[in-house]
N, C-alpha and C positions, 0 to 999 in steps of 0.2 A: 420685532425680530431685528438684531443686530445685521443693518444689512446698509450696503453704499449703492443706488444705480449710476453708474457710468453710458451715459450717452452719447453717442457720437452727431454731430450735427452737419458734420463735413469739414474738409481742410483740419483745422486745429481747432475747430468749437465744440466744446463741450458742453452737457448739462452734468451738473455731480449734486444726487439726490440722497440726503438721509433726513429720517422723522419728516417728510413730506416739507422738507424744506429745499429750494434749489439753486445752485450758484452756476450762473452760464460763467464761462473764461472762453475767452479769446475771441467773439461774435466778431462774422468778416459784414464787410457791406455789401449793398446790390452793387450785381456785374464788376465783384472784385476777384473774385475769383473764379474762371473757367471753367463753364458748365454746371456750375451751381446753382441751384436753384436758392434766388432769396430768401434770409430768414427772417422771422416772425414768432417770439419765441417770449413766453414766461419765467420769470424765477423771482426768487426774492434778495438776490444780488448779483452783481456782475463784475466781474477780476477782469481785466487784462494781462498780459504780458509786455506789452507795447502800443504806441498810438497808433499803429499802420493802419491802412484801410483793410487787408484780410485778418486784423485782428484786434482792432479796439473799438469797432461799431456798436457802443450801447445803445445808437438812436433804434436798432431791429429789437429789442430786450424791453418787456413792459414790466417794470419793476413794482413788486406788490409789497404792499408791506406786513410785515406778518410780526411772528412774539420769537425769545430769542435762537439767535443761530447757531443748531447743534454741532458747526465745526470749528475747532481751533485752527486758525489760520498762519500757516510760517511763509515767508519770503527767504528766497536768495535771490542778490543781483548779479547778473551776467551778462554776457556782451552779445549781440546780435551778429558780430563777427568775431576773427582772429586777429583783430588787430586795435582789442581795447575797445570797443566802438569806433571807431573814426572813420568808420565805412557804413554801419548801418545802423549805428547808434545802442542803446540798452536795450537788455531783455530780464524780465526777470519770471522768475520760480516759482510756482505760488504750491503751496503744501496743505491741503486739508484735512484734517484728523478727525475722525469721530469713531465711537464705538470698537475705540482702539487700533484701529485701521489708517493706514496713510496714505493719502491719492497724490500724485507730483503731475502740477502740468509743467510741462518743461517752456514751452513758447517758442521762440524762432532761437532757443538755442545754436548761436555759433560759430561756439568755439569749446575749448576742452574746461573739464572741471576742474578745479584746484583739488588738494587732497581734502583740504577744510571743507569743501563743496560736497564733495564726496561723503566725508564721513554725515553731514547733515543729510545725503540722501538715502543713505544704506538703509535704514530703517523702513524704507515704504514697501507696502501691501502691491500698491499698480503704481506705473510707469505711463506718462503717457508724453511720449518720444516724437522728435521730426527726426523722418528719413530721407528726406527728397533730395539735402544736397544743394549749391546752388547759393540760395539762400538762408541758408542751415546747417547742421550736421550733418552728413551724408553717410547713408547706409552704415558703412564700415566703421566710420566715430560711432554712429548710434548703436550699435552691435557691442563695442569695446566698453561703452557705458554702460550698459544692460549687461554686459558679463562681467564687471567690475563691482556692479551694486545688488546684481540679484533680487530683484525684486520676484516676488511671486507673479503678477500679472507684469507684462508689456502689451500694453495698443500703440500700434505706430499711427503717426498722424504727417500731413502736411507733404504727402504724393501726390504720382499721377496715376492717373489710370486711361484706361480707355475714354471714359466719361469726362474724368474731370480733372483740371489741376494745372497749374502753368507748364506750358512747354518745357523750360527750361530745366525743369527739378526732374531726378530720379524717379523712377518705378517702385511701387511695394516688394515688385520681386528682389529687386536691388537687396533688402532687407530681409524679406522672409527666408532669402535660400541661403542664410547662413544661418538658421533657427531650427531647432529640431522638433519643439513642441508647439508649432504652428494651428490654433483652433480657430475654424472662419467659420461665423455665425450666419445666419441668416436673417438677423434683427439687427440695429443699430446699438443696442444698450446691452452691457453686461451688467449682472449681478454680482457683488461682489461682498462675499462673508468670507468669517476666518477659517472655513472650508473649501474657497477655491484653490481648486489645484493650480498648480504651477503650467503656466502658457504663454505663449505669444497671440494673445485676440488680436485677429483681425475681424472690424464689426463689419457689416454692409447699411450702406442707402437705401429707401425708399427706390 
């Protein structure tokens, strides 16, 4: 069955599953982020965005080796801020393609897209956005990106909540109450075929 799992693992970590092969991106480290409980976590590769400690920890990732990987992989580079890096240094894009379908993890996105950026993202199936702000794109960038590129899926990533998440960053609400098609799950992981309708997932934690 043509089909991508999207898992959410907390903050900006993801598992992204097709033909039972898995690519974590973004793995934070223990006690790097707020309320999180440490990860311990399987796949057969692992993407960063960046070195930081809540998003380049491959030592939590037991990497298996398995036979070839069913996604085609694109990059864009971008800046961790608005000011070229020279504040928080690179970020980059990582795009996985399979079974026709395009997943974007965005990473600590920011600052704004170029047009060129844009047009390499129009095409994706799911979006998967920082809202918090702060150290990121905040709500409002993230919303302007999302209504520019249109993606069928948006999951926002890299808030706070009651639970969890640096002080300093925005709310989910921050984000979700400018969304109209707002779907909150009660599992971590969406399913994603060329029959998902059009949403804003919000997953939940354990």
């Amino acid at each position: 069955m043509n089909q991508i799992l999207i898992k959410w693992n907390g903050h900006s970590c993801f598992s992204v599953t097709a033909d039972d092969y898995t690519i974590v991106l973004d793995p934070y480290a223990p006690d790097s982020v707020p309320g999180l409980p440490a990860l311990s976590l399987t796949a057969n590769r692992v993407l960063c965005s960046h070195t930081h400690r809540d998003h380049g920890c491959t030592d939590v990732v037991t990497v298996e080796e398995k036979g070839a990987c069913p996604f085609a992989i694109h990059t864009i580079d971008t800046f961790h801020d608005d000011a070229k890096g020279t504040l928080r240094g690179s970020n980059r894009i990582h795009i996985l393609e399979a079974y026709g379908m395009r997943v974007a993890h965005l990473g600590d996105l920011g600052c704004s897209l170029t047009s060129e950026q844009e047009e390499q993202l129009k095409a994706v199936e799911a979006i998967l956005i920082p809202v918090g702000g702060y150290y990121t794109i905040d709500a409002d960038q993230a919303f302007a990106i999302v209504s520019s590129l249109n993606p069928r899926v948006v999951i926002p990533m890299h808030y706070r909540s009651d639970r969890f998440g640096y002080p300093v960053i925005g709310r989910l609400e921050a984000f979700t109450g400018h969304c109209m098609d707002v779907v909150t799950y009660d599992t971590d992981t969406l399913v994603l075929t060329p029959e998902t309708e059009k949403q804003t997932a919000v997953l939940s934690l354990a």
